[in-house]
C-alpha positions in Angstrom: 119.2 -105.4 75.3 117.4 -102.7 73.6 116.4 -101.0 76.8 114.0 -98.0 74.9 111.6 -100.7 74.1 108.7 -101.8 76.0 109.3 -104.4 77.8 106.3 -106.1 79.2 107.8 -108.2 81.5 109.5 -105.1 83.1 106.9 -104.1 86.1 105.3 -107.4 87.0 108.7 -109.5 87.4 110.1 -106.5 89.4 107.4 -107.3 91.5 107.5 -111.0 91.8 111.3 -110.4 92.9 110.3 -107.8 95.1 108.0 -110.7 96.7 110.9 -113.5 96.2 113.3 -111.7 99.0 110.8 -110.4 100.9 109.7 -114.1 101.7 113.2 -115.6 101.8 114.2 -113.1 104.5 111.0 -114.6 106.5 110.9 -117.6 106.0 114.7 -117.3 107.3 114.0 -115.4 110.2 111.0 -117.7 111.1 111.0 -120.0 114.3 108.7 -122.3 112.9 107.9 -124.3 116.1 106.4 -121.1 117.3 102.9 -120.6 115.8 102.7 -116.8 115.8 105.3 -116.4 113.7 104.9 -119.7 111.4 101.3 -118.7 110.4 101.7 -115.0 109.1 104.6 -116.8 107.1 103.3 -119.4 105.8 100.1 -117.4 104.7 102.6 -115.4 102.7 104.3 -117.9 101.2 100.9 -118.9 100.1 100.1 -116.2 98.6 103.9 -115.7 96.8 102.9 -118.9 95.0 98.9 -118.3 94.0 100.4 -115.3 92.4 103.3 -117.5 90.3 100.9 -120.1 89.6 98.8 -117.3 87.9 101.8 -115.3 86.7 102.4 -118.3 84.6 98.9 -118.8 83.7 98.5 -115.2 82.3 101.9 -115.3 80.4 100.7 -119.3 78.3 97.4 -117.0 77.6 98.3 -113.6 76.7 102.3 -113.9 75.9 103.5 -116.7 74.4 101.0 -116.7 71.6 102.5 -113.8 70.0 105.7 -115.6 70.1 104.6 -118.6 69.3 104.3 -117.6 65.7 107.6 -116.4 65.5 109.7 -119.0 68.0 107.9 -122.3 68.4 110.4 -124.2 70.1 111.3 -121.3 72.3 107.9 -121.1 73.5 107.9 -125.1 74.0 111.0 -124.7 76.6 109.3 -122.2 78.2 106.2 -123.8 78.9 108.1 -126.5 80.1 109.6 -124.5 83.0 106.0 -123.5 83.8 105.4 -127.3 84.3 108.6 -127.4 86.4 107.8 -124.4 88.4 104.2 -126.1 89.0 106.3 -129.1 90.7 108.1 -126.6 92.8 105.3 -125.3 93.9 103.8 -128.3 94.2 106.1 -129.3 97.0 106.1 -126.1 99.0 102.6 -126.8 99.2 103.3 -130.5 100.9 105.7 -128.8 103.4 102.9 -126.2 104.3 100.7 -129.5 104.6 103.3 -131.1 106.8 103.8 -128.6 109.0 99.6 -127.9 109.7 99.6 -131.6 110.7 102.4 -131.6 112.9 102.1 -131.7 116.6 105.2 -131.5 118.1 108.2 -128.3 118.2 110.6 -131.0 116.0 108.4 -131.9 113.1 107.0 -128.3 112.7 111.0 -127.2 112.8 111.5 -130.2 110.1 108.9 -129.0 108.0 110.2 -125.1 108.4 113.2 -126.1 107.1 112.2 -128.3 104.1 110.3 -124.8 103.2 113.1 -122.5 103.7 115.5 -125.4 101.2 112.5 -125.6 98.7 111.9 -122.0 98.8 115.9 -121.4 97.8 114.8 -123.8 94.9 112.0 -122.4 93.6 113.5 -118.7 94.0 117.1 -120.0 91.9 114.7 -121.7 89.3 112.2 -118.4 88.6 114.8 -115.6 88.8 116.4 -117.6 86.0 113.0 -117.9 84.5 112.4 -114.5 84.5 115.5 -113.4 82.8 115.3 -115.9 80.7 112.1 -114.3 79.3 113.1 -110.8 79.6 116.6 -111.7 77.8 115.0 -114.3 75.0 111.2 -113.7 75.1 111.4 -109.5 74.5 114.1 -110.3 71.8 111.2 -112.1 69.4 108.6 -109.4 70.3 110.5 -106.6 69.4 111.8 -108.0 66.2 108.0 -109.0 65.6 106.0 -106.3 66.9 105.4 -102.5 67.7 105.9 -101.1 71.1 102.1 -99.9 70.4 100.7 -103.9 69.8 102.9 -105.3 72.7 101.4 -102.7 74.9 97.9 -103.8 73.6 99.0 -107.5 74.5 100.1 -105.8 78.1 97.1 -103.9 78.2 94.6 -107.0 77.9 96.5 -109.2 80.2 96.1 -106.7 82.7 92.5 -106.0 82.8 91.7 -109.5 83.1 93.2 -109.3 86.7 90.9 -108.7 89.5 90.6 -105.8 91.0 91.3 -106.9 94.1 94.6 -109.0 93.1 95.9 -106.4 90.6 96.2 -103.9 94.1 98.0 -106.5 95.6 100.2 -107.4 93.2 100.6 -103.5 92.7 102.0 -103.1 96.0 104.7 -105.6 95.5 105.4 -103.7 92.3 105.6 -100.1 93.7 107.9 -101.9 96.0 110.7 -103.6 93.5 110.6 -101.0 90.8 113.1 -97.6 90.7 111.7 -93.7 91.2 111.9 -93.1 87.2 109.7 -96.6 86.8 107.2 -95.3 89.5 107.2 -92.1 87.4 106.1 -93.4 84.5 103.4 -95.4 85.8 101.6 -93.1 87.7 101.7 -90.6 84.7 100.6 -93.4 82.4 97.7 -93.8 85.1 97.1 -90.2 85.4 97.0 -89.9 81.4 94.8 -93.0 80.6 92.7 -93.3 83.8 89.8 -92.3 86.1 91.1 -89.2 88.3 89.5 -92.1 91.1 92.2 -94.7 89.8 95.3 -92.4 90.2 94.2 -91.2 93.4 94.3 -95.3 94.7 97.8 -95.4 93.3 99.2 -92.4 94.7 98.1 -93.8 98.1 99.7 -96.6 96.9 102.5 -94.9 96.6 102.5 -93.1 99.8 102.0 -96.0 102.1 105.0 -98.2 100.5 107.7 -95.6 99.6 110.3 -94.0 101.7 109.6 -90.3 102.6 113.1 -89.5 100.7 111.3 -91.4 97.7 107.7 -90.0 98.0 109.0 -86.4 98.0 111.4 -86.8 95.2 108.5 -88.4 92.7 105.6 -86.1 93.9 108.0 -83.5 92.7 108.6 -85.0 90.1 104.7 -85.2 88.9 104.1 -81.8 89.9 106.9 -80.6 87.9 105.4 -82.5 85.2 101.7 -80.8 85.6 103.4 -77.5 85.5 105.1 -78.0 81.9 101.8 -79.8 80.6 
């Protein structure tokens, strides 16, 4: 894997993985008999699939016509385990349903566990997904395009997001993604963004990182103001 290219898939599925475990380990650790800690889980687990559901969405719009062109039937598989994932999804979402209508300790504990089994499906299914694309999908775009026109693809995908959902989503990214990774992305928003933007993002930074990590990459960026 030709790891100097731009991979596109790099930040955002670091991310979603970052949100996979985080959610396992919950949904694990969760009594679900016991509202107070059912709800704040559940509401996650929500949330983990809205931002699949428009993972996927962005990826059929932005992505897979530039491969398209290039791997037809490639891109036909793939949007077929979109579908799939959909089902997943799909019943997560009756589990959630089962378990708001329950009203006794047993079913709600039924319920819980047909989330946690489900959940185990749909994280198997997507990391597979996801390297899937990174392995197959960057393959076709490097042999196709420039680091300079995938960026542009990037680039467009990601100002469709909402403001609001492309700080969440952020978080979970500062969150899965190494010190050099973080680097880079703050310099790229330092380079190619308000001086408002890089200051959201470094408080970003601050409130998710370790204080080991923090001091290491504000170093890091300082160091790299000084050579500039």
């Amino acid at each position: 894997m030709q790891q100097s290219r731009y991979n596109i898939f790099n930040q955002i599925h670091k991310g979603l993985r970052a949100m996979l475990y985080d959610t396992a380990l919950r949904i694990q650790q969760t009594d679900f008999s016991q509202e107070e800690q059912a709800v704040p889980t559940i509401r996650q687990l929500e949330k983990v699939l809205s931002f699949f559901d428009k993972h996927a969405d962005h990826e059929d719009e932005y992505i897979l016509p530039a491969i398209r062109k290039h791997a037809r039937l490639l891109v036909e598989e793939l949007e077929s385990e979109h579908a799939a994932d959909r089902s997943l999804s799909l019943s997560l979402g009756k589990h959630i349903r089962d378990w708001l209508i329950a009203q006794h300790a047993d079913a709600k504990r039924k319920a819980g566990l047909h989330m946690l089994y489900d959940f185990n499906s749909f994280i198997a299914f997507n990391l597979y997904h996801m390297n899937k694309e990174e392995l197959l999908f960057n393959q076709v775009l490097w042999e196709h395009y420039t680091d300079e026109e995938i960026f542009l693809i990037d680039h467009a995908l990601v100002a469709s997001v909402p403001p609001d959902a492309l700080m969440a989503v952020s978080r979970w990214i500062i969150r899965g993604i190494n010190n050099e990774e973080v680097i880079r992305w703050l310099n790229g928003v330092k380079n190619n963004a308000p001086a408002e933007a890089f200051g959201v993002f470094m408080t970003l930074a601050e409130e998710e990182l370790s204080p080991e990590r923090l001091k290491d990459i504000q170093a890091s960026l300082t160091e790299g103001i000084l050579l500039a």
